[in-house]
N, C-alpha and C positions, 0 to 999 in steps of 0.2 A: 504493500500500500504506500510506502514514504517513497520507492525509486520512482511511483510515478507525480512526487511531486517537488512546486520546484523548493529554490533552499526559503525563499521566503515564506511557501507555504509551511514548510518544516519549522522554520522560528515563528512565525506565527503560531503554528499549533504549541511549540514549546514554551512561549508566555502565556498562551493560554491553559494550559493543564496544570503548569508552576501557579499563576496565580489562583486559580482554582484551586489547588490543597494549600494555599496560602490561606485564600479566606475561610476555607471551609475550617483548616486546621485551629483560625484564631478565634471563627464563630464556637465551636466546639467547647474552644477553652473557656470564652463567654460564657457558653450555656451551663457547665460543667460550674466553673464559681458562681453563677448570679444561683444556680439549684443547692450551692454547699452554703451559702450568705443566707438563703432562708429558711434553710433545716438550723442554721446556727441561731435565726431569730427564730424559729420556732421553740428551740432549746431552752432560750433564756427564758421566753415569755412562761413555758410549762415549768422551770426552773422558779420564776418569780408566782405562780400561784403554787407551785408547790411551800413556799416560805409564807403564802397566805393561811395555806391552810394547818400548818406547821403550827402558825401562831394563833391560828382559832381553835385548834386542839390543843394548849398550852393555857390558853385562857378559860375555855367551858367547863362547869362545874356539873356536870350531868349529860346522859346522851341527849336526853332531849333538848338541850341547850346545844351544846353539838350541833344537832342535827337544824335547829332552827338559825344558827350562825352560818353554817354552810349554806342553805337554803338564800339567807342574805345575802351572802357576801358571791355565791355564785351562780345565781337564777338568771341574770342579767346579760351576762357574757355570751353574745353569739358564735355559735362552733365552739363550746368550751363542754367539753364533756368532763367530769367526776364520776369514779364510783368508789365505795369507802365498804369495807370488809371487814367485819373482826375475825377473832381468830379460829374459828369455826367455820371460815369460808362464808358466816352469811350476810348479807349485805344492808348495811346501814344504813349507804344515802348513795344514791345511783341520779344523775342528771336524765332530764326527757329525752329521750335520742338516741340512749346509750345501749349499743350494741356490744355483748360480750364477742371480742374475736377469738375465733377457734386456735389464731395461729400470730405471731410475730413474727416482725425481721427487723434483727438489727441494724441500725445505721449506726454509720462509724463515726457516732461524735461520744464523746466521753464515756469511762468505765463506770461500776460498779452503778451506785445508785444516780450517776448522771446521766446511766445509758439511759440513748433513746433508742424507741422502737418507734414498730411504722406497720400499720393495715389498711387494708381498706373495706368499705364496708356498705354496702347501697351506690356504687358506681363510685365514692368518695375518698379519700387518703386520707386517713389519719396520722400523727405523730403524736406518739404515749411518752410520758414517762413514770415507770414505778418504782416507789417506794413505800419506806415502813415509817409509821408516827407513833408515838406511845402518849394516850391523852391525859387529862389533869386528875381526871377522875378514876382513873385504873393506872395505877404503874405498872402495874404487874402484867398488863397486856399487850402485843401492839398491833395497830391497823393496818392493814393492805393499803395501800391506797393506788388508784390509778389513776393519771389526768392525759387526756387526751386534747388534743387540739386541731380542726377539720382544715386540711392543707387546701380545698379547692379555689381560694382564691390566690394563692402561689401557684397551682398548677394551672390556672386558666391564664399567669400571666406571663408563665415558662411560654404555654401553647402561643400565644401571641406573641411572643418574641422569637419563640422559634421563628413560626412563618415569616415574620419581619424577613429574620437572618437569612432563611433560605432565597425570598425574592432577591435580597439586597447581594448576595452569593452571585446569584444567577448573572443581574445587571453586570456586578463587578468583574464575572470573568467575561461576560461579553464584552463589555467595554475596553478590559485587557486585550481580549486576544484582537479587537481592531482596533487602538493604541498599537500594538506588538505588530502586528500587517505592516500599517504604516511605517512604523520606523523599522522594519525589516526591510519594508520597500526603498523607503528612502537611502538607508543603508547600503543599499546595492545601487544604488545609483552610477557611483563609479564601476561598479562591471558594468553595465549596461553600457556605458560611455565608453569603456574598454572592447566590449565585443561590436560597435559603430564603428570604433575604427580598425578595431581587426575587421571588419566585414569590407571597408575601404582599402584593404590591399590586395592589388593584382598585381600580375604580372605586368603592369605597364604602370603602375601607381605603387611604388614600393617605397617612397618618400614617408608614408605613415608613421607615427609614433608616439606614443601612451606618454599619458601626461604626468608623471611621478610624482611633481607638489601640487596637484590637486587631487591626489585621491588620499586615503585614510592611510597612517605609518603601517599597519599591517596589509595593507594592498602597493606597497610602493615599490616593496622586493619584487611582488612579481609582475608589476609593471617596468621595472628595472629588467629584471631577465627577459621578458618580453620584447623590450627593447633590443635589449643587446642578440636575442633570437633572429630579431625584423634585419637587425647592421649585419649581421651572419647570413643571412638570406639572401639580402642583396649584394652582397659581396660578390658570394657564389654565383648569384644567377647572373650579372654583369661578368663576371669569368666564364662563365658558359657561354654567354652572349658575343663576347669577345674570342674564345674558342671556337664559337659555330664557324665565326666568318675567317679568323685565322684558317681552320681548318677547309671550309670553300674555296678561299682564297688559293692553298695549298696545293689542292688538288686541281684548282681547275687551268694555274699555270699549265701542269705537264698534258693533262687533256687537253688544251686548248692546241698547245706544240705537238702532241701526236695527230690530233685530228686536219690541223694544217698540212704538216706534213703530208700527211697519208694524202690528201686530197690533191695537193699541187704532187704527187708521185703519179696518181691516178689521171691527173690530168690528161697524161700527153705517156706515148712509149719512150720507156726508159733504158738502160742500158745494162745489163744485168750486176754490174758493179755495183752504179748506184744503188739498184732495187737494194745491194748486200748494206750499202753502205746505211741507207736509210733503215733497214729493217734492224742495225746493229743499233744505231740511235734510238731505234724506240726501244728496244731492248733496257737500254742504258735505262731511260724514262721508265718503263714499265717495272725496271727492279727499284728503282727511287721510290714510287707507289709503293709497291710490294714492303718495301722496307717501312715506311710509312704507316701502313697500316698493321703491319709486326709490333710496331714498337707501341701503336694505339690499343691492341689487343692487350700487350703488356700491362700498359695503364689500367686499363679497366680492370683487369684481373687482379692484381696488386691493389687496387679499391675496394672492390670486395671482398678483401680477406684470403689470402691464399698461403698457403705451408710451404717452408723451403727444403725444395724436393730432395736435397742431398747435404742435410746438414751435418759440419763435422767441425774440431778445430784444429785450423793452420796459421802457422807463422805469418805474420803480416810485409814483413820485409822481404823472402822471399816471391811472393804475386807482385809486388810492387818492382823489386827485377827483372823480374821478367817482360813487365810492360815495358817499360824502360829500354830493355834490350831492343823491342818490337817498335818502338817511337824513334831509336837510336837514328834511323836511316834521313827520317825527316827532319831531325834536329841538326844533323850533321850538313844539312841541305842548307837549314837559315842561320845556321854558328849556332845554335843555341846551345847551352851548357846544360845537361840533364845529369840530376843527383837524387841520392836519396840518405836519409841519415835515419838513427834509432828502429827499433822493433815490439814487437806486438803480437800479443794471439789474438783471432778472432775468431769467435763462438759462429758459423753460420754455414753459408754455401758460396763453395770456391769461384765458383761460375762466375755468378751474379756479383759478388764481390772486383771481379776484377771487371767487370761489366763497366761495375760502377766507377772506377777510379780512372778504367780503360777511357770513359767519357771525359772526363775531369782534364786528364793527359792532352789530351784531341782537341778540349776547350782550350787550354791553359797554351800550347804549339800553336793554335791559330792563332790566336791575338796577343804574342808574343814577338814582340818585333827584332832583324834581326841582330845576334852581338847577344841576346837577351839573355835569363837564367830562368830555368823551370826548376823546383827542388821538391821535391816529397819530404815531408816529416811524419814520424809514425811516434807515435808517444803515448807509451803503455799509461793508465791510471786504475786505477782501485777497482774497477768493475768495467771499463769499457778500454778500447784502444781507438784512439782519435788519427785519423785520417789528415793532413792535413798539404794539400798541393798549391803551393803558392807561383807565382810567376810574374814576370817583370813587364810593365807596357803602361799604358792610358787609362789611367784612374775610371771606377764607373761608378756613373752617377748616380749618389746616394738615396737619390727618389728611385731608382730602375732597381737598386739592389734586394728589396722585399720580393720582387716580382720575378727575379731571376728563373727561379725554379718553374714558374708555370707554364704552360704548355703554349708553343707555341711563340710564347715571349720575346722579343729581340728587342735590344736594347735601340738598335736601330728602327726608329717608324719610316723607313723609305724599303724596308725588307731589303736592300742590294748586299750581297753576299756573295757576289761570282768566285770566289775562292773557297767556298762552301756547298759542301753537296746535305748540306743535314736538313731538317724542317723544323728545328728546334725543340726538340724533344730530348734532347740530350741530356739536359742538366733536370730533365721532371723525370726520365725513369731513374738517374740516379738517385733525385731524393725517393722514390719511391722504392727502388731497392734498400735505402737506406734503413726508412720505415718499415717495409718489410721485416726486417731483421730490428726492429724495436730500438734502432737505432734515429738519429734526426741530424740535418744536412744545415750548414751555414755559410754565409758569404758574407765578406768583408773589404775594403778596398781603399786602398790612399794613393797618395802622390808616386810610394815609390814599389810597392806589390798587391797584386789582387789576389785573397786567399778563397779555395773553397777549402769547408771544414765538415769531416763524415764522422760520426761518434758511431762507432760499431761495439757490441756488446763483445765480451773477450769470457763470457762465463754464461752457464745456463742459469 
C-alpha cells in the first residue's frame, strides 16, 4: 500500500497517525485523572460524613436518640445513602434508597478503614465506604456502618467529556494530517524544482543545473552530486561529439582517396603497371583503415572491462630494451640519442605492456627534433613501477595536455601530419592498457622535456 504512494502522501499519513496517539494518548490521561480527582472527592466527602456521624454517635445518649440524630443530620443529602448495623447484623437506621449490594470492588484509594468500595445498583454507581463506630451508650458494642454516595452525576460528566475529547481527537488529527500535507508538500518543493530541471536536459540543452543555495542543507548534497553528474555528462557527450566527427573525418579522408582513385583508374584503359601501382596504394589505405579500426575495437573492449589474457611478472628494463633496440634504426636516422636507466617488475601482460611504451617510443621519435635525447626511466616504488619516457622538443600546450590521451586528439587543429601514418589513437590505447592493468597514465611538459608517465602495478 505505501510503494504506491508518493513521499508526501507517506508524511502526510505519518503526522497524521503521530498526532492521533498524541491526542488520543493525552485525552486518555485526561480522562484517567479528571475519573481519579472524583473518586478522591468522592473519598473525602464519605470520609467527612463518616466524622459526622462518628460525632453523632459520640454525642446520643440512647438509640432512639441515635436514631433521631441521624434521621436529622442525614435525610436531606441527595445520593447520600447510610445504613447502621449493630452487632447482630440487624439494622438500625438504613437511608430511602438503600440497596444492600450482593458484591464490592475495591478502588485503589486508601487502606484499611479508608478503603473505598464501589457498586452499582439500578443502572447507578455507587462509592461506599465502611466502617466501625462504638456509640455513647454501649461501649461494649460497635456499629457497622456503611455510607455510600451515588456517582451518576461524575459519571454523566466523565460521558460528556469523553465525547467532547473524542470529536475534538477526530478535528485535531484531521487538521494535522492537512497541516502535515501541506508542509510535506511545500517541503518538496525543491525536488519538484529539481526534477523541472532535470526534465530540461537533452541532448542539445545540457547547460542545466540545480540550484544548491536555494534548496534545504539536507537536499544541497544531492543537488551538489547532481550537479557534478550533469559536468560529467556533458563532458563525455561533447567527447563523443567530438569523437563522432574526428572519427568521420578519419575515415572519410582515405574513402574519399580510394574512391577517386578507383574512378579516375576506371576512367580510361590503363596500363597494367599502373593498375599494380594503384591497386598497391589502396592497399596501403585499406591497411590504414584496417589498423584503425583494430585499435577502435581495442578501445571499446578495454571499456568494458576485459582480463589480461597472459598475465605474468617480468622485469621492466628488459621490454624496454628491446624496444629501444627496434627504435635504434630510426633514431640513428634523426641523431637522436636513445637511453634507458633503473629497473622494475611489472605485475601484468608482456604484450600489451610493451604495446604501451612501444606507443610512447613512436610519440616521443616523432616530435623529437633532430640532435634531440629520448630517455626511458623505470623507477621501482613500494607497490607499483613507474614508466616514465621523456624527450627533448616544443613545449605542449598546457591547455592541450588534459586532453592528450583522448581519442582522436591532436594537439594540432589543422590535422597536417604528412610525417605520420597514425589517426591518433596512440597515446588512448596506451592509457587504456595502462588502466587495464589498474595502473593510470600522465603527461607533463616544459621549456626543456615532455614526459609521459605509466604507473604499472609491480604486485598482485
Amino acid at each position: 500500500m505505501l510503494r504506491g504512494l508518493s513521499l508526501t502522501g507517506r508524511l502526510a499519513m505519518f503526522f497524521t497517525v503521530a498526532a492521533a496517539a498524541v491526542v488520543l494518548g493525552l485525552g486518555w490521561l485526561f480522562m484517567a485523572a479528571t475519573e481519579r480527582h472524583f473518586v478522591e472527592l468522592d473519598r473525602m466527602a464519605l470520609e467527612d460524613k463518616k466524622h459526622l456521624i462518628e460525632n453523632i454517635l459520640s454525642n446520643a445518649n440512647s438509640v432512639d436518640d441515635t436514631l433521631w440524630r441521624l434521621k436529622e443530620a442525614l435525610s436531606n443529602h441527595h445520593g447520600l445513602f447510610v445504613q447502621v448495623k449493630d452487632a447482630n447484623a440487624a439494622t438500625l437506621y438504613q437511608s430511602e434508597g438503600f440497596t444492600q449490594p450482593e458484591s464490592y470492588s475495591k478502588l485503589a484509594h486508601g487502606d484499611g478503614e479508608h478503603a473505598l468500595h464501589a457498586w452499582k445498583s439500578g443502572g447507578s454507581e455507587l462509592h461506599a465506604l465502611n466502617f466501625q463506630a462504638q456509640p455513647k451508650y454501649s461501649r461494649a458494642t460497635f456499629l457497622d456502618i456503611t455510607v455510600a454516595m451515588d456517582t451518576s452525576h461524575h459519571q454523566q460528566f466523565l460521558s460528556e467529556l469523553q465525547r467532547t475529547l473524542v470529536i475534538y481527537a477526530v478535528l485535531a488529527t484531521l487538521v494535522s494530517g492537512l497541516l502535515g500535507w501541506l508542509a510535506a508538500h511545500q517541503g518538496m518543493a525543491p525536488l519538484r524544482a529539481m526534477r523541472a530541471r532535470a526534465a530540461g536536459v537533452t541532448a542539445h540543452q545540457l547547460e542545466e543545473r540545480m540550484q544548491v543555495d536555494a534548496v534545504p542543507i539536507e537536499m544541497a548534497d544531492l543537488a551538489q552530486e547532481l550537479n557534478q553528474m550533469l559536468d560529467r555528462l556533458q563532458q563525455d557527450f561533447r567527447r563523443l561529439s567530438e569523437f563522432s566527427s574526428d572519427l568521420a573525418h578519419e575515415f572519410r579522408t582515405p574513402i574519399s582517396n580510394l574512391l577517386t582513385q578507383t574512378q579516375v583508374t576506371l576512367s580510361a584503359t590503363r596500363d597494367i603497371h599502373i593498375y599494380r601501382d594503384i591497386l598497391a596504394s589502396n592497399a596501403e589505405e585499406l591497411q590504414r583503415m584496417a589498423r584503425m579500426v583494430s585499435d577502435m575495437l581495442f578501445l571499446a573492449k578495454t571499456e568494458r572491462g576485459v582480463d589480461l589474457p597472459n598475465k605474468e611478472r617480468f622485469p621492466a628494463a628488459k621490454e624496454v630494451q628491446a624496444l629501444l633496440d627496434f627504435y635504434e634504426a630510426v633514431a640513428e636516422e634523426k641523431q637522436i640519442d636513445l637511453s634507458t636507466e633503473g629497473d622494475g617488475d611489472i605485475q601484468g601482460d608482456r604484450l600489451m605492456f610493451r604495446r604501451a611504451v612501444s606507443n610512447l617510443l613512436s610519440n616521443a621519435l616523432r616530435h623529437t627534433p633532430d640532435g634531440g635525447e629520448v630517455r626511458v626511466v623505470i623507477k621501482k616504488e613500494e607497490k607499483t613501477t613507474l614508466i616514465t619516457v621523456e624527450n627533448t622538443g616544443t613545449e605542449i600546450d598546457p591547455r592541450a595536455l588534459p586532453r592528450l590521451f583522448d581519442r582522436f586528439y591532436r594537439a594540432d587543429p589543422a590535422r597536417t601530419h604528412p610525417e605520420s601514418n597514425g589517426a591518433g589513437l596512440g597515446l588512448s590505447i596506451t592509457k587504456a592498457i595502462v588502466e587495464a592493468h589498474g595502473g593510470s597514465a600522465k603527461a607533463s611538459s616544459d621549456l626543456e622535456k615532455t614526459r609521459f608517465s605509466l604507473e604499472f602495478p609491480s604486485s598482485t
